[in-house]
C-alpha positions as CSV (number, residue, x, y, z in Angstrom):
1,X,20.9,17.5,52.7
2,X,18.2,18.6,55.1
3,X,19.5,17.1,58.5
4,X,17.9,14.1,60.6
5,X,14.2,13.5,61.4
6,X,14.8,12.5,65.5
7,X,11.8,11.2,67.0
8,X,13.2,10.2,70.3
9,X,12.0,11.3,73.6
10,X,15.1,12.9,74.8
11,X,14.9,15.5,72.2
12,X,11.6,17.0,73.7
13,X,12.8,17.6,77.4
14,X,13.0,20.9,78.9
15,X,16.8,20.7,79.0
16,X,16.9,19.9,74.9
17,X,14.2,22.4,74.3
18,X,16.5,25.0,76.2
19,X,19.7,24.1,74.5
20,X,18.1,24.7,71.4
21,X,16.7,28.2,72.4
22,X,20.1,29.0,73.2
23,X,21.6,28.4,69.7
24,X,19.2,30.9,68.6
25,X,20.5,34.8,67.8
26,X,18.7,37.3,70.0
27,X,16.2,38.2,66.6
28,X,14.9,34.6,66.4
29,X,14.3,34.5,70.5
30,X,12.5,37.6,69.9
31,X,10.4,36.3,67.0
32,X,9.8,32.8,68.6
33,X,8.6,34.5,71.9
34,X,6.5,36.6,69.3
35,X,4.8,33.5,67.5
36,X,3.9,32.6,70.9
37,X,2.3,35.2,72.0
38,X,0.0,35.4,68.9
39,X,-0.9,31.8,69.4
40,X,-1.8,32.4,73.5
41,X,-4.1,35.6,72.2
42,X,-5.6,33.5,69.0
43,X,-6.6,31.0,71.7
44,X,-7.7,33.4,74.4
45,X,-7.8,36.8,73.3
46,X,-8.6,38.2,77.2
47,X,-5.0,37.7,77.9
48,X,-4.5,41.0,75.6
49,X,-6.8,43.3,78.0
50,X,-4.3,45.5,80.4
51,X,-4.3,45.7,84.0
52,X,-8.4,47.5,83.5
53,X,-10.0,44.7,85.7
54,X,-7.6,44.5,88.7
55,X,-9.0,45.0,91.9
56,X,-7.9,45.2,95.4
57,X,-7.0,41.5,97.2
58,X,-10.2,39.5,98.7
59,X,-10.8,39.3,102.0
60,X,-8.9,35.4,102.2
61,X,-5.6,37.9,101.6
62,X,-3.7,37.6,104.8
63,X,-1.2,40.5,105.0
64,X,1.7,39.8,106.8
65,X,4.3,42.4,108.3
66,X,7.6,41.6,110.2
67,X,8.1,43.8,113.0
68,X,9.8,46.8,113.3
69,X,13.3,46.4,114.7
């Protein structure tokens, strides 16, 4: 009635975790990506702050060019 309870190992690899994504319509993505999000804030609500505190590169930055041809 309600399916099988699969306990295995190969069920939790990327590759099974992304086939399953795929099965899902474009409004569950959307809502599991959702859930997620609200978790990652719950635990650490600084990831909602914007792009306030950037600042320029430090010093250990190297900037590297390729010449003018």
């Amino acid at each position: 009635m309600f399916g099988d309870v699969v306990h295995g190992d190969e069920h939790e690899s990327v590759e099974a975790k992304a086939a399953w994504f795929a099965t899902l319509t474009v409004e569950q993505r959307l809502r599991v990506l959702s859930d997620m999000y609200d978790l990652a804030v719950a635990l650490n609500p600084s990831l909602r702050r914007g792009t306030d505190d950037a600042g320029p590169p430090g010093a250990a930055v190297q900037v590297v060019e390729l010449p003018a041809t």
